[in-house]
N, C-alpha and C positions, 0 to 999 in steps of 0.2 A: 372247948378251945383252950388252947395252951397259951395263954396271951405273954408268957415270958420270954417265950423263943420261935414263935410262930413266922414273925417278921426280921429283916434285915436291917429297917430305917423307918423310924416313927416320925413323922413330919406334923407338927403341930402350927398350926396356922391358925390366929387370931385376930389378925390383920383383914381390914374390910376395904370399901373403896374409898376412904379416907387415907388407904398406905397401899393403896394397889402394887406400886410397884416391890412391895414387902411379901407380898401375897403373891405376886408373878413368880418373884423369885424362890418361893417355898413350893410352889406347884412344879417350877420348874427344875429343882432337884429332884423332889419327889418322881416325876417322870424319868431324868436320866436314867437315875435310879435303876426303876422297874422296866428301862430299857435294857439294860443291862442283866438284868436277869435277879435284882436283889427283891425279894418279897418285900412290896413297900405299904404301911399304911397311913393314909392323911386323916388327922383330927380336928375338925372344925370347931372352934370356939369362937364365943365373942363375940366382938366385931365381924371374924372371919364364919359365923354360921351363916350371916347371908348368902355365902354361893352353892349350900346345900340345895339353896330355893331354885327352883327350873326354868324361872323365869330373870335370872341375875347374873353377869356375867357374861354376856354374847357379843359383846361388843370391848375390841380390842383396845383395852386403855393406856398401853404401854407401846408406845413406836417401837416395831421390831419383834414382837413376840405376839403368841398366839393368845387369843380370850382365854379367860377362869375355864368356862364352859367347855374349849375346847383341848384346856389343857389336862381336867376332870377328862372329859371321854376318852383320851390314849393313856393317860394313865389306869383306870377302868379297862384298857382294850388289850394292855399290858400285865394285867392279874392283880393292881394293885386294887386296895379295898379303901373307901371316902367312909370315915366316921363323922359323927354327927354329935355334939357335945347333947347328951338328954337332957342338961335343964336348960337347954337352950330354946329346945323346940316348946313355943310358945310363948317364952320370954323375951321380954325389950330386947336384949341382946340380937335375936334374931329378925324382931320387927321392924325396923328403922323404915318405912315406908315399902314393905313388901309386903301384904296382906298378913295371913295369921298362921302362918307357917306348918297349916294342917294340911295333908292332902298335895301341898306344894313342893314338896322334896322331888329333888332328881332320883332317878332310878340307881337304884343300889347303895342309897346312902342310909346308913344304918347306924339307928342311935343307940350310944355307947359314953357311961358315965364314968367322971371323971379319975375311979378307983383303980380300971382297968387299965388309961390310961398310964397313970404310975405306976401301976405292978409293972408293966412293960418295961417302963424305964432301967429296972436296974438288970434286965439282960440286953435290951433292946436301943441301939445311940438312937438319940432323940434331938432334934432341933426344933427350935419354935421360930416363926416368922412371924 
């Protein structure tokens, strides 16, 4: 994989439901986005690897916009790809009261450490929520 120019728009989300509407708003670029036809992919860290978990975000936290969960599936349904920070998975970072983060992943999220990340960066605009 060419991780320097693969993508159109790196959307970095670290944000969890302590700044949900940080996280709405970084999902919800990310989808225009890949509405639009720009190769998009979202990177989950932090705070923000809880909504890799399948069972987090389905309920609509922000008046007026769509859940995590559903904002994940049309993004997904639009070609973009949901990264997954790899020393997240299993780390505090991703436990905060969601079991132990094995097994628990939504489909097609795929973990991806922090190097690849940055290589991206200097071909690929980047934003973080």
């Amino acid at each position: 994989m060419n991780t320097q120019t693969e993508y159109g728009l790196q959307v970095i989300i670290t944000s969890g439901r302590e700044a949900c509407e940080r996280a709405i708003v970084g999902f919800g670029l990310a989808l225009a986005a890949a509405a639009t036809g720009t190769q998009v992919v979202v990177w989950l860290s932090m705070r923000g690897a809880e909504w890799a978990v399948k069972t987090q975000g389905h309920q609509s936290d922000v008046a007026g916009f769509p859940s995590v969960a559903e904002y994940i599936g049309m993004i997904q349904e639009h070609g973009g790809r949901i990264e997954l920070c790899s020393t997240c998975i299993g780390n505090a970072c991703m436990l905060q009261g969601v079991g132990d983060g094995k097994g628990e992943l939504r489909d097609g999220v795929q973990p991806v450490g922090l190097t690849t990340v940055a290589a991206r960066m200097e071909q690929v605009p980047t934003v973080t929520f």
